[in-house]
C-alpha positions as CSV (number, residue, x, y, z in Angstrom):
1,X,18.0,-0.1,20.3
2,X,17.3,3.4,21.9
3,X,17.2,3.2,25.6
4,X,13.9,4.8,26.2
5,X,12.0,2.1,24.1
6,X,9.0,1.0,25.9
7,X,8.0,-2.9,26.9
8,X,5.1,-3.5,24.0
9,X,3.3,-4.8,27.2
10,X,2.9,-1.4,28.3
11,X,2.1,0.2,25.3
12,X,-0.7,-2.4,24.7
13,X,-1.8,-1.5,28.5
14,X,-1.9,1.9,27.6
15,X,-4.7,0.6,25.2
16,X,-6.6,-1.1,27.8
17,X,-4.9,-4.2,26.2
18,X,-4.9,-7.2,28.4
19,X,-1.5,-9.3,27.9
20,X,-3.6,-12.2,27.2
21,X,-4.5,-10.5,24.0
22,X,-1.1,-10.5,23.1
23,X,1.1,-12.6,21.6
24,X,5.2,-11.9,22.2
25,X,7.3,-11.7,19.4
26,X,10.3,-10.7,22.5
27,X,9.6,-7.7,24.4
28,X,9.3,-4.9,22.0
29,X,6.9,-6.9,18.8
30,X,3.7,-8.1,19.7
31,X,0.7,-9.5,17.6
32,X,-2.8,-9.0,18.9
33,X,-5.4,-12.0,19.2
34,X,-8.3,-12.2,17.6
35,X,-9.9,-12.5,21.0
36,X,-9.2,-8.8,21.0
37,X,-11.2,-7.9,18.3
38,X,-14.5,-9.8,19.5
39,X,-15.0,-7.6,22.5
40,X,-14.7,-4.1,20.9
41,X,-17.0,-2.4,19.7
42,X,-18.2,-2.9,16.6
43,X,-17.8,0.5,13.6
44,X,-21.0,1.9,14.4
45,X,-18.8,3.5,17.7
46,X,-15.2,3.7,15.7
47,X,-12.9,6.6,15.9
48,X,-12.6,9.1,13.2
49,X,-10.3,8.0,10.1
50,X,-7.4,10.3,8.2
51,X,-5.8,9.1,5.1
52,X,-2.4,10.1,4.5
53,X,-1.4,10.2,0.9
54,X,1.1,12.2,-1.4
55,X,2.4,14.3,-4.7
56,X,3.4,12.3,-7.2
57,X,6.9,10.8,-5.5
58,X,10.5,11.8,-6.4
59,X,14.1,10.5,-6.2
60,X,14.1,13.0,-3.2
61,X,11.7,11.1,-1.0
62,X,8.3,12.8,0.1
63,X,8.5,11.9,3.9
64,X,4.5,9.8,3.8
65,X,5.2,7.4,6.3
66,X,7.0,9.8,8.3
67,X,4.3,12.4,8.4
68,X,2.1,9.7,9.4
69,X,3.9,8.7,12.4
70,X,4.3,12.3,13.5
71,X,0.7,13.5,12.6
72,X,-0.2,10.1,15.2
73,X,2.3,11.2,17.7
74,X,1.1,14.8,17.6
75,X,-2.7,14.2,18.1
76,X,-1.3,11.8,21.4
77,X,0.2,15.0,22.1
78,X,-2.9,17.3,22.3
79,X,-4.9,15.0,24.2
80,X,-6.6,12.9,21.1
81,X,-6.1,8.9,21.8
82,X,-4.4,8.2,17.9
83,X,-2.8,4.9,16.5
84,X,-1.0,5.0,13.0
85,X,-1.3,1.7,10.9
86,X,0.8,1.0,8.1
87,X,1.8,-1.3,5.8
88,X,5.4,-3.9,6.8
89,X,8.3,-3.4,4.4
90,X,9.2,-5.2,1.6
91,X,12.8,-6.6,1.5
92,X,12.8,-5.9,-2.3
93,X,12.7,-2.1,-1.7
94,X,14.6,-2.5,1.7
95,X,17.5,-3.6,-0.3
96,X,16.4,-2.3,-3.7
97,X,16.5,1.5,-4.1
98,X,14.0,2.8,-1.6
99,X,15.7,1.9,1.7
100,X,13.9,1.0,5.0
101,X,9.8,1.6,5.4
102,X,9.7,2.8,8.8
103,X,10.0,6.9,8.5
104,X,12.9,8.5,9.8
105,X,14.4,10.9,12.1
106,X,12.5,11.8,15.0
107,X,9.4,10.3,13.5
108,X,10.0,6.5,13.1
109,X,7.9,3.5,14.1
110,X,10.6,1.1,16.4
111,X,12.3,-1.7,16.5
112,X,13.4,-0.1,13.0
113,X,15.4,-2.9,12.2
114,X,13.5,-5.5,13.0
115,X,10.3,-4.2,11.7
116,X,12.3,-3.7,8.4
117,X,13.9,-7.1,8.2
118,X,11.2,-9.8,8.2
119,X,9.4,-8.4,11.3
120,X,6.5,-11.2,12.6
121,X,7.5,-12.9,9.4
122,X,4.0,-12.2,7.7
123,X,5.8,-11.9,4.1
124,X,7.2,-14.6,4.8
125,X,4.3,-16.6,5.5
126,X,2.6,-15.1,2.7
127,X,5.1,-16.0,0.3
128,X,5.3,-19.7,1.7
129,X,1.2,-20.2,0.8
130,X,1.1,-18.7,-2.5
131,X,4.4,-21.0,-3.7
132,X,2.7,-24.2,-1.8
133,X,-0.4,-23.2,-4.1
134,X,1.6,-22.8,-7.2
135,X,3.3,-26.5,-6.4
136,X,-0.2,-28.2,-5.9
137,X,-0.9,-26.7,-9.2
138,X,1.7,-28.6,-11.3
139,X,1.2,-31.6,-8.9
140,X,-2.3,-31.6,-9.8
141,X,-1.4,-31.6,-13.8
142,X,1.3,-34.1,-13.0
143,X,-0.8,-36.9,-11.8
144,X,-3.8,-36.9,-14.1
145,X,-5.4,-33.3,-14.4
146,X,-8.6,-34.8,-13.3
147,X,-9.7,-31.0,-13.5
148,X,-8.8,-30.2,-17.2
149,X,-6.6,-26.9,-16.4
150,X,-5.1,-25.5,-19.4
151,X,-1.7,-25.7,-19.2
152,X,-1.5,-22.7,-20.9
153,X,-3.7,-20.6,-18.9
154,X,-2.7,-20.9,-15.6
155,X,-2.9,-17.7,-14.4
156,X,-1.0,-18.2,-10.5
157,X,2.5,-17.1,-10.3
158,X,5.4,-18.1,-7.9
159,X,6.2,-14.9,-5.6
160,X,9.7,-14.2,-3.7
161,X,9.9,-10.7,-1.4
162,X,12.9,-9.4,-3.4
163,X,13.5,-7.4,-6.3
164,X,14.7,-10.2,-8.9
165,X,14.4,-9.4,-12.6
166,X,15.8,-12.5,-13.8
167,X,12.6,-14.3,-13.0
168,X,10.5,-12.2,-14.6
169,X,9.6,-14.6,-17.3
170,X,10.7,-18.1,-16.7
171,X,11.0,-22.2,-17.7
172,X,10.1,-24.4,-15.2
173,X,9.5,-28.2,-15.5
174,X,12.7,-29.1,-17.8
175,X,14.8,-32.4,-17.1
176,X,12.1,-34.8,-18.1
177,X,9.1,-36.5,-16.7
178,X,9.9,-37.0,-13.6
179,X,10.3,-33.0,-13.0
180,X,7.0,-32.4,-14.0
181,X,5.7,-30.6,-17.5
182,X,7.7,-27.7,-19.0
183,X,6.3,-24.8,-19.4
184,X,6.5,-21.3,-18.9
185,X,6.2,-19.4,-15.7
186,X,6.9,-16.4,-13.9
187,X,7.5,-15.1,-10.4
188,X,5.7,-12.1,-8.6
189,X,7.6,-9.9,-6.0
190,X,5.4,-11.6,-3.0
191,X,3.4,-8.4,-1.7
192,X,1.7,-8.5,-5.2
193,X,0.6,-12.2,-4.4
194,X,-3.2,-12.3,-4.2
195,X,-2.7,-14.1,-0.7
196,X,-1.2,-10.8,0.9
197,X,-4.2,-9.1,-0.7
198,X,-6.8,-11.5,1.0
199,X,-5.1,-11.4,4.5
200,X,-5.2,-7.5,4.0
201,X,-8.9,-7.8,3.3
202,X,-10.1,-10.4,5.1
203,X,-12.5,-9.5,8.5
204,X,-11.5,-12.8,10.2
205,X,-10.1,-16.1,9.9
206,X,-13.4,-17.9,8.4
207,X,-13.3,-14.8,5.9
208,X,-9.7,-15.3,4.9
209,X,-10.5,-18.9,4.1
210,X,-13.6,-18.0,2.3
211,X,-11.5,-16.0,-0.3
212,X,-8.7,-18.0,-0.4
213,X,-11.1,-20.7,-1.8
214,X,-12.2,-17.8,-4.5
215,X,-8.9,-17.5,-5.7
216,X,-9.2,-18.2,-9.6
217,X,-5.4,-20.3,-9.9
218,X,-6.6,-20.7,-14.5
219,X,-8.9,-22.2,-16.5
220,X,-9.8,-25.2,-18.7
221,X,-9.9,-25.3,-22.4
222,X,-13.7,-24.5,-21.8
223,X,-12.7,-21.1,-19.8
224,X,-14.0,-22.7,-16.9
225,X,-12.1,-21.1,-13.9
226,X,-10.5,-23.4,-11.7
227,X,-10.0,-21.9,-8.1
228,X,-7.8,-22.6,-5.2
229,X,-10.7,-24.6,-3.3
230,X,-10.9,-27.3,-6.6
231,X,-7.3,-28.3,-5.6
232,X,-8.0,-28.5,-2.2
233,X,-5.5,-26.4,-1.4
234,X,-7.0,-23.6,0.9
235,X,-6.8,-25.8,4.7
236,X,-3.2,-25.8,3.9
237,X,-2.6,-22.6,3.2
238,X,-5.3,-21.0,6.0
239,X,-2.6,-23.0,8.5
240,X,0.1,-21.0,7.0
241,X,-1.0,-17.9,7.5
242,X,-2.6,-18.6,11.3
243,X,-0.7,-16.3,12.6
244,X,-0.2,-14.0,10.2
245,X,-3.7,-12.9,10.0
246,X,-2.8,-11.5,13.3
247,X,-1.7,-7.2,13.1
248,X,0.9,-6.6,14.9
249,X,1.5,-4.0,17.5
250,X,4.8,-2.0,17.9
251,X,5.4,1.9,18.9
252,X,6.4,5.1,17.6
253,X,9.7,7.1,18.6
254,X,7.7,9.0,21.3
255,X,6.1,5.5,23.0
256,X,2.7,5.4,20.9
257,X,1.0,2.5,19.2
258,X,1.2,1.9,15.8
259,X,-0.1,-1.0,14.3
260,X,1.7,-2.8,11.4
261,X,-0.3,-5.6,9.3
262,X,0.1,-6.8,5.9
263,X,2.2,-4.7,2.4
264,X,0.2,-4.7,-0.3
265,X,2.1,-2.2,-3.1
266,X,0.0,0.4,-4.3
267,X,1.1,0.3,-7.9
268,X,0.0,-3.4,-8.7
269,X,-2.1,-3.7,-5.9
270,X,-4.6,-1.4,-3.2
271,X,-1.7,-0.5,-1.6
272,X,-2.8,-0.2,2.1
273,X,-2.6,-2.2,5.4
274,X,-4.9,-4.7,6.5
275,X,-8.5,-3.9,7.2
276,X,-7.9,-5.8,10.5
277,X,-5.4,-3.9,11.7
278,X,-7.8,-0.1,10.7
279,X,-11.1,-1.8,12.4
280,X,-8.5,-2.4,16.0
281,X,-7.5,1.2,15.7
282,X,-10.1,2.6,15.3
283,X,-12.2,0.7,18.0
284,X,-9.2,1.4,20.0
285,X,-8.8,5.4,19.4
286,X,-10.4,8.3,19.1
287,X,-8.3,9.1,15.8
288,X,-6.4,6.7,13.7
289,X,-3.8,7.8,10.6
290,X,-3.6,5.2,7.9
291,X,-1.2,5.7,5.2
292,X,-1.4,4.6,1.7
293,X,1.0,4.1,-0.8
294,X,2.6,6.2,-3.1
295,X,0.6,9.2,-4.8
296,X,-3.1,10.9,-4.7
297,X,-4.2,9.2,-8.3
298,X,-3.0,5.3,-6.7
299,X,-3.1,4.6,-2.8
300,X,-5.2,7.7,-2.2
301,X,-8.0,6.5,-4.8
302,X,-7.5,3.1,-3.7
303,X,-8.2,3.9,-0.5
304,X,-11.2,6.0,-1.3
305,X,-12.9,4.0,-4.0
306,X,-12.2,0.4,-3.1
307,X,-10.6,-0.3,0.8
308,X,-13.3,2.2,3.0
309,X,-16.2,1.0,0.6
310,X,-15.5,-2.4,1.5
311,X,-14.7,-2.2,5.0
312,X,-17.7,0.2,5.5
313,X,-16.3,3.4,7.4
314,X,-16.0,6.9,6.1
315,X,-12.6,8.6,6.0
316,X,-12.9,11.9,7.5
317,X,-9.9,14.2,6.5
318,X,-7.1,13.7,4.2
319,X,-3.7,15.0,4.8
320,X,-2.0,15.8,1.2
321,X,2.3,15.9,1.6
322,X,4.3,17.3,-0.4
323,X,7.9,18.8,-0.3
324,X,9.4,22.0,-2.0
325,X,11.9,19.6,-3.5
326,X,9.2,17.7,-4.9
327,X,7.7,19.9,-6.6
328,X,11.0,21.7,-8.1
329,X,11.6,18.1,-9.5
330,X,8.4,18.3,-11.3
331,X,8.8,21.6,-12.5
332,X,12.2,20.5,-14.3
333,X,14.8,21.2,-11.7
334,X,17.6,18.6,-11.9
335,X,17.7,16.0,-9.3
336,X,21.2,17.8,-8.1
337,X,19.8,21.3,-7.8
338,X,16.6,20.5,-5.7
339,X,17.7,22.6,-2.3
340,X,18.4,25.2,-4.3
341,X,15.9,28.2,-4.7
342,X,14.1,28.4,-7.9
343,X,11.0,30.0,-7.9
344,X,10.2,29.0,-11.6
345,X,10.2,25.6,-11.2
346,X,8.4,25.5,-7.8
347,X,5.6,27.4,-9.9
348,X,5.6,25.0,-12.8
349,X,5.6,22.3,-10.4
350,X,2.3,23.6,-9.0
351,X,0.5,21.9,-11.4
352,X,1.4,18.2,-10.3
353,X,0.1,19.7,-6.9
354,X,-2.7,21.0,-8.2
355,X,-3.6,18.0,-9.4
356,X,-3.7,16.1,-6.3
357,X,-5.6,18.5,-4.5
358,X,-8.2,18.4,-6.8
359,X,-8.1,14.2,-7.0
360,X,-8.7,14.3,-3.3
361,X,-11.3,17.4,-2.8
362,X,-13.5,14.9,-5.9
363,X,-14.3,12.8,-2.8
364,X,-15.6,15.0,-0.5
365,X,-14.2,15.5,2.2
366,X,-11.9,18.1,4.1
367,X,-8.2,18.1,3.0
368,X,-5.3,19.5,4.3
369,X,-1.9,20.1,2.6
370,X,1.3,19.2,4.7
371,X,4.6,21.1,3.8
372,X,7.3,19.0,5.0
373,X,10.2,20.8,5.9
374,X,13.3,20.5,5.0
375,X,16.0,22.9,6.6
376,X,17.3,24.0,3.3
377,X,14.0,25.5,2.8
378,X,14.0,29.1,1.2
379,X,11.2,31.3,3.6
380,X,9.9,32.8,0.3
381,X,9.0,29.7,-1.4
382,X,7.5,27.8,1.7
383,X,5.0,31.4,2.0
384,X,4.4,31.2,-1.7
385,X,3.5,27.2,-1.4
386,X,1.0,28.0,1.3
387,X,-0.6,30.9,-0.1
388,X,-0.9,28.8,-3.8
389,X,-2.7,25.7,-1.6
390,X,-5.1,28.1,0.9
391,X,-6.0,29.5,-3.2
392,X,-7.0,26.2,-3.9
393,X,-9.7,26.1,-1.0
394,X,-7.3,23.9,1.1
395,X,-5.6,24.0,4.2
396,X,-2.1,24.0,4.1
397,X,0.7,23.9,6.9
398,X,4.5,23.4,7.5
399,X,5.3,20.3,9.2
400,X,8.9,18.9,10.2
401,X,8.3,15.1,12.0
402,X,11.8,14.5,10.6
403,X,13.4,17.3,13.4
404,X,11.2,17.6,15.7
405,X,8.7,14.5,15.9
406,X,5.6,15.2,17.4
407,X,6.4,19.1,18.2
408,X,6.8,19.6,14.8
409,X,3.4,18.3,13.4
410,X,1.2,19.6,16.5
411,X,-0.3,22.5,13.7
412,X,-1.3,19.6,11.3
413,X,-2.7,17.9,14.5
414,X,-4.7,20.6,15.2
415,X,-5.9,21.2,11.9
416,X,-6.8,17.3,11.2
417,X,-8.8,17.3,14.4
418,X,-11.0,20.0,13.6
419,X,-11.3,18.9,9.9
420,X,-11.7,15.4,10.4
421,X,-15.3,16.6,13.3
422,X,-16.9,18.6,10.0
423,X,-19.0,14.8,9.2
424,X,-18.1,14.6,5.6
425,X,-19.0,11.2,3.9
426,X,-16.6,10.2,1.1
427,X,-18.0,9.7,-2.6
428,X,-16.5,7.4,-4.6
429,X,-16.0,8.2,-7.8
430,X,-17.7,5.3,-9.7
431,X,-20.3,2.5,-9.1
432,X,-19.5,-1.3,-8.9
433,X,-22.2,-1.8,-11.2
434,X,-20.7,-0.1,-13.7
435,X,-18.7,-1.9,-16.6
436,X,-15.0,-2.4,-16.3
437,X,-14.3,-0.4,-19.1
438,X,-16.3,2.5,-17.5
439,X,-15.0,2.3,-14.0
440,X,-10.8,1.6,-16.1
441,X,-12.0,5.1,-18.0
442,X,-13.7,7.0,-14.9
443,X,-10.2,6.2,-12.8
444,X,-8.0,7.2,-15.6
445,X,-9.6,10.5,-17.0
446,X,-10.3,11.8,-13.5
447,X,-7.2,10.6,-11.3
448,X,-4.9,10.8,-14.1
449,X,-6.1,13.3,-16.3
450,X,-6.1,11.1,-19.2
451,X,-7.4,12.4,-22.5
452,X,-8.0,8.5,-23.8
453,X,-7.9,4.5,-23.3
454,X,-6.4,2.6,-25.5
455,X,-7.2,-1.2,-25.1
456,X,-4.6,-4.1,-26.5
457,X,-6.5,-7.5,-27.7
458,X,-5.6,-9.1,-25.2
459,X,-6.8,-6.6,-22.4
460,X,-10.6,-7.0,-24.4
461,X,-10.6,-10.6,-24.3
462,X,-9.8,-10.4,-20.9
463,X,-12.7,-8.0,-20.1
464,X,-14.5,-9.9,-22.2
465,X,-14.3,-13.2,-20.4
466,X,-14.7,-11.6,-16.8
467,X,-18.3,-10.0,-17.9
468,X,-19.0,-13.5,-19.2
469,X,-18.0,-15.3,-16.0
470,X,-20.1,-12.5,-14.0
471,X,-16.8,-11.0,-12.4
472,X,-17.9,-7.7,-14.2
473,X,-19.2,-6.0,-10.7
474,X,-15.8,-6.1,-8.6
475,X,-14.0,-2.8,-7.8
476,X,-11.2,-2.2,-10.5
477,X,-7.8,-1.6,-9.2
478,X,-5.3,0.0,-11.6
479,X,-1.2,-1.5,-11.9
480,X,0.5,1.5,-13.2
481,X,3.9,3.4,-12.6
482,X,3.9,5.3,-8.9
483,X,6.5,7.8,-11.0
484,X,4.2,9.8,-13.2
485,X,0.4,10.8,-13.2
486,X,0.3,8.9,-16.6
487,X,1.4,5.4,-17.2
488,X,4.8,6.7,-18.6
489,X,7.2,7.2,-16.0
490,X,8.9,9.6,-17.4
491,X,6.4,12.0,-17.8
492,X,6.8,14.2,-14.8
493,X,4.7,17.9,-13.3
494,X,1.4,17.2,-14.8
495,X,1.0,15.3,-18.2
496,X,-1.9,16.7,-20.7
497,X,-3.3,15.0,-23.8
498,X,-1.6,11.3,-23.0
499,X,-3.2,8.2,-23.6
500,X,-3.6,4.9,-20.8
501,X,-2.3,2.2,-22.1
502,X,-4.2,-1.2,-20.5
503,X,-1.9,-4.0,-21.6
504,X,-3.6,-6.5,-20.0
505,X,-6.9,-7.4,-17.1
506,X,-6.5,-10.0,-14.8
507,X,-8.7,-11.6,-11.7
508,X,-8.2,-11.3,-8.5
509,X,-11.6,-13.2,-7.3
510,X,-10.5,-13.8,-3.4
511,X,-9.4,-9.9,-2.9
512,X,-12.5,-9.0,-4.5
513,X,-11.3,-7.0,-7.6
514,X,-10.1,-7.2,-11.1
515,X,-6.8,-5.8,-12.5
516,X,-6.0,-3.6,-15.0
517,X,-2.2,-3.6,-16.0
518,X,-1.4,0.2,-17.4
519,X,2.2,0.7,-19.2
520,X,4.9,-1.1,-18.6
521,X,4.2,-1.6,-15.0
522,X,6.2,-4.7,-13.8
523,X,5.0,-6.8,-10.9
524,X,8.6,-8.7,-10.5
525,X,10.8,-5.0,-9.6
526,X,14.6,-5.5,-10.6
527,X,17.4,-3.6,-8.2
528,X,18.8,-0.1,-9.3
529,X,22.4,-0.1,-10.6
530,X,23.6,0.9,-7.3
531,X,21.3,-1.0,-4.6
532,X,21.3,0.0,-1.4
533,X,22.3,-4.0,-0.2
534,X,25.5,-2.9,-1.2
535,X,25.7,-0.1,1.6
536,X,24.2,-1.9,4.2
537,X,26.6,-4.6,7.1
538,X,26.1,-5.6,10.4
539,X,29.1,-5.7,12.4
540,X,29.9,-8.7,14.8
541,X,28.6,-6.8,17.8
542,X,24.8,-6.4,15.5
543,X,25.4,-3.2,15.0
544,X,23.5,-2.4,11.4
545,X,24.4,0.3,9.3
546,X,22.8,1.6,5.9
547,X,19.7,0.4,6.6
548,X,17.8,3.5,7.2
């Protein structure tokens, strides 16, 4: 635990928090009561709002989250009151292939390890209500099905928050009668439960129990949905999550607030934190830094299109990173030769830039490209990166939060602050009450650059049977690989004349969307030949190493 690491009481004082607005989780971890909430002011007075979003991600690792952190540091820096919210880590990717969620270097959000290993225990709780949902289901079928559900289109999966490919398709129910029906099943990874994306959503606690009742759980023979409330199931699950609804308050390496609620992925779902934990920040700052996950085309549309529209507030700058190793990889540089100068492929690998500059410009307001530095960066490639983005009618700087934390982001500070004042009103780029199929097309030939959409059966019945059951106005969120532009993840720099694949549409009633499975996307993640579990111990003094 660094020495220097503020008590969360201060931090939240620093705020104008009172400590009877917090709840302890020990003396660094706090979550904040709703009591909080009902005496700020409401969005009509809110701060200003700055996306942070990314080039298409790489093996190398972009440096989002950490950017974040430093950008929020380095506007505390110049004066600007700024809280960065994010998204709580996974333990799938924690000890898949991705590592620890809470930046790095100089530019981290603390306790790391805590925060990284089951934090407040939100997932946790999450995970607990969608499985107690899933067991009233089978009960339900198991003594009488007084509400006709179709064995064989129940549509709610079990969850678990770890990277498992073995129960990716699953028999449950064998041994008899007495062990219920047998049938088969699968599990989610538990941040693509429809309960985290409700508590990311929901305003309040009367909200969150409004859409858990929504929840569509399958249908009878008659397509007749059948939601969570029919079962009776939402009281118990609303206790559950009592205290996870709560976002929870923490600091950066430099002593500032962050605010960490909620992990929805933003390949298989919006991919942001909780709207809770943006509408405290925001009453609470003059300038808060929200990142979203993974690239431009998924987090970053996600974020445009579907989370500000619902929550009603504007975003008013967007900060673009990117990394000269990055875009070597997508120029076809080897994974091995990255550091190395190659002017050709950091020219080819312009184009998956250039692509993400123009998904975010498409919604209309001021964007700003952030170079993060590496120090094996050659001098002439960084220039020739800045001059290619300032060509693009975009502001571009160097930024190094890894190094140098705050100090090295106070440019990009500078240049959010006076971007994000310009009163720019984001456009989304499609209508709720458009079809499915036309908002599925709009997100795919304009994010993705996808020449056409090809439809399985099964994806059309699906549409079909949403339209009928009046679903057909929700906001469309897209389940596709984070590693490519297209839905083929090995398709790297920017792909032309490719077809989207949707496989398959399914409902999401209580988040308020439907979803449309691109690829071979999986929403159960498996771990990487080498997982980073096996470089990570804790000695008997709690010392932890290969976490971060």
């Amino acid at each position: 635990m660094p020495p220097d690491l503020l008590p969360i009481k201060q931090v939240a004082a620093g705020l104008g928090i009172a400590e009877s607005e917090l709840y302890l989780y020990g003396p660094h971890k706090a979550k904040l009561e709703p009591s909080l909430a009902r005496r700020l002011p409401q969005c009509s007075t809110c701060g200003r709002q700055v996306l942070v979003t990314a080039t298409t991600p790489t093996p190398a690792g972009e440096g989002k989250t950490t950017t974040a952190i430093g950008l929020s540091m380095a506007l505390n820096k110049i004066g600007l009151k700024s809280i960065v919210t994010l998204r709580e880590p996974s333990l799938g990717p924690v000890f898949g292939m991705k590592g620890g969620a809470t930046g790095g270097g100089a530019s981290r959000v603390l306790p790391s390890d805590e925060i990284d290993l089951h934090f407040t225990g939100d997932i946790h709780a999450v995970t607990t209500a969608n499985n107690l949902l899933a067991a009233m289901i089978d009960n339900h079928i198991q003594h009488g099905n007084q509400l006709g559900i179709d064995t064989r289109r129940i549509a709610w999966r079990r969850v678990i928050d770890m990277n498992d490919r073995a129960l990716r398709e699953i028999v449950i129910g064998l041994g008899g009668r007495q062990n219920g029906f047998a049938r088969e099943d699968a599990f989610n990874i538990s941040v693509a439960s429809e309960v985290m994306a409700v508590l990311c959503l929901a305003e309040d606690f009367a909200d969150l129990k409004a859409r858990l009742a929504r929840m569509v759980v399958g249908y009878t023979s008659r397509s007749k949905p059948v939601t969570a409330a029919d079962l009776r199931a939402v009281g118990s699950m609303a206790l559950l999550l009592k205290d996870a609804i709560k976002p929870n308050l923490v600091q950066t390496s430099e002593g500032t607030p962050a605010i960490i609620h909620g992990g929805p992925f933003a390949n298989i779902a919006h991919g942001t934190n909780s709207l809770q934990a943006i509408r405290l920040a925001q009453a609470l700052s003059e300038i808060t830094v929200t990142e979203a996950g993974f690239a431009s085309e998924l987090g970053g549309e996600k974020f445009m299109d579907f989370v500000c529209q619902v929550g009603k507030f504007n975003v008013d700058a967007v900060v673009l990173v990117t990394t000269l190793r990055a875009l070597k990889y997508h120029g076809g540089a080897g994974r091995e030769n990255l550091a190395e100068k190659n002017l050709e492929a950091l020219i080819k690998g312009f184009d998956n830039l250039d692509k993400h500059i123009q998904n975010m410009q498409s919604f209309g307001v001021p964007l700003i490209v952030a170079l993060n530095y590496f120090p094996d960066n050659d001098p002439e490639e960084l220039e020739l990166t800045l001059k290619h983005v300032r060509a693009k009618n975009a502001k571009a700087v160097i930024s190094d939060p890894y190094n140098k934390g705050s100090q090295g982001c106070l440019e990009l500070a500078r240049e959010v602050d006076a971007a994000s004042r310009t009163g720019a009103v984001v456009k989304p780029i499609y209508q709720t009450e458009w079809t499915i199929g036309r908002k599925i097309e709009t997100i795919a030939t304009r994010m993705y650059g996808a020449a056409r959409i090809n439809y399985t059966r099964q994806a059309r019945k699906d549409i079909d049977l949403l339209n009928k059951l009046g679903y057909g106005s929700l906001h469309v969120i897209i389940a596709k690989t984070p590693s490519s532009l297209s839905d083929d993840p090995r398709a790297i720099g920017r792909p032309v004349n490719f077809d989207v694949d949707v496989d398959r549409v399914f409902l999401s009633a209580g988040a308020g969307f439907v979803v449309a499975v691109c690829g071979e996307i999986m929403l159960m993640p498996g771990l990487p030949s080498e997982p980073a579990a096996q470089s990570i111990d804790i000695d008997q003094e709690g010392n932890i190493t290969g976490l971060f």
